[in-house]
N, C-alpha and C positions, 0 to 999 in steps of 0.2 A: 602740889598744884593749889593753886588758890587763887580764886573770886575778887577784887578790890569795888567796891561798892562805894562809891563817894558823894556825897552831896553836892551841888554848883556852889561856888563861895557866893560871896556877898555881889549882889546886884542895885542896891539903893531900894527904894520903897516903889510895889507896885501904883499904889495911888497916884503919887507922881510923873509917872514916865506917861507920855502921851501917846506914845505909839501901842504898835498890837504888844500883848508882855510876851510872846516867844522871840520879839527882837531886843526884848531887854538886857543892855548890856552889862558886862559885871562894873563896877565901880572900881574907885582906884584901887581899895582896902582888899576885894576880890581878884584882882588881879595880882596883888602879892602873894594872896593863898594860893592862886596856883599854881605860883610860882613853887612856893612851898610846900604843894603836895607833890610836884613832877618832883623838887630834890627829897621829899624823904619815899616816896616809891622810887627811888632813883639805882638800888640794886635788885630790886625785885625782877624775875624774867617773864616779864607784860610784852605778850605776842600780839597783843590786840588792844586797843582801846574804841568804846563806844558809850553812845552819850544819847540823850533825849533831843530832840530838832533845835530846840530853846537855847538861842544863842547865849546863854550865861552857863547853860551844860557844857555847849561846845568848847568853850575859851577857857573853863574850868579844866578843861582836860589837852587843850592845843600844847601847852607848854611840854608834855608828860609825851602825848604823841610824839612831835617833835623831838626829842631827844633819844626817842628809842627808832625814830624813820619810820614811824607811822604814821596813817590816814587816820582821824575820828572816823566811825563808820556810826551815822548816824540811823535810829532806830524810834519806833514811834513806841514802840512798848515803853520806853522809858521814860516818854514823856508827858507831864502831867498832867492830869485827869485820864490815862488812858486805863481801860479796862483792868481789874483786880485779876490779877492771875498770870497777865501779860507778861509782864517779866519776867517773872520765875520758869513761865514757857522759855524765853529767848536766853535765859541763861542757862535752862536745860541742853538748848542746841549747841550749846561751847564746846563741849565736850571737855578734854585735860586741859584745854589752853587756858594759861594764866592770863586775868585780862582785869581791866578797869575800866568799870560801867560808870556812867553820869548819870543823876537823874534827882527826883523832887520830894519835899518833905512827904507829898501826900503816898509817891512811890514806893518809896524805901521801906516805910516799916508795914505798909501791907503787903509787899514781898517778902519780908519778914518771919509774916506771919502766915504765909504763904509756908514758906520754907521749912516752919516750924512743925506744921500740919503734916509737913511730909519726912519729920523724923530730926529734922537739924538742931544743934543742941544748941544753945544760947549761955556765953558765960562771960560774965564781966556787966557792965553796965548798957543799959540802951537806950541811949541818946541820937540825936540827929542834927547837930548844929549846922549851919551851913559853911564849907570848905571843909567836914569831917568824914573819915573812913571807917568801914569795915572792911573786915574781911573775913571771908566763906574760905574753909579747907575744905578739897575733897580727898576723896580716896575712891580714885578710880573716877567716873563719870558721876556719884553721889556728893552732895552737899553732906557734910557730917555736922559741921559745927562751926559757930559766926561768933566775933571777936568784934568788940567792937572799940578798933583803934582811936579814935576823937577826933582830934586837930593836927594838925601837922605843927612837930615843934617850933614855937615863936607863931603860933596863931590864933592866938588868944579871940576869943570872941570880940565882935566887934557890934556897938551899940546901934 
């Protein structure tokens, strides 16, 4: 069983968008990573997907729902600036189910480090580009150890 951990692809530059930023939308560049994260999680067995309120989490991960006949179940732990600790709670509540969370630079790696504290081992690189994954193995209802996958192939960083 295993965790998918993703960042929201690309959204264009906060400074610019005029509206509130949890309606900011991804851009066209971010709309292709999603695309490209729903095909390379594409045989993974994702019972669930959930995302932060932040319309660039949700559309990050619509493609991915979609394909497997799921709902985004949207969650406020995940979304950013929410309380340190938050996450790591709501993904304690998963239990076995394999699933794929969304959510923000500032979430991800102080869930992290969250996780860490609580015994999880960390091997390979740790980065957090935007449109890029992890992923948590468990064994049984424990996080053991976080992978951290990158970009989805052909998603090169984008400037």
């Amino acid at each position: 069983m295993a965790i998918y951990f993703i960042r929201h692809a690309t959204a264009g530059q906060r400074q610019g968008f005029l509206g509130e930023d949890l309606s900011r939308p991804l851009d066209e560049f971010g709309h292709g990573q999603a695309d490209r994260i729903a095909a390379s999680l594409g045989d993974e067995p994702i019972t669930r997907v959930l995302s932060s309120r932040a319309t660039r989490c949700i559309s990050t991960v619509e493609p991915l729902a979609t394909a497997r006949g799921l709902h985004v179940e949207v969650h406020d732990a995940l979304t950013e600036g929410s309380p340190e600790g938050a996450a790591a709670a709501l993904i304690s509540t998963l239990g076995t189910a394999t699933a794929a969370l969304c959510s923000h630079g500032d979430v991800i790696p102080a869930t992290i480090r969250e996780l860490m504290g609580d015994g999880m081992r960390i091997t390979g690189a740790r980065h957090c580009e935007k449109g890029s994954i992890w992923r948590f193995d468990l064994r049984g209802t424990d996080i053991v150890s976080g992978l951290y996958l990158g970009l989805p192939d052909g998603a090169e960083t984008h400037g």
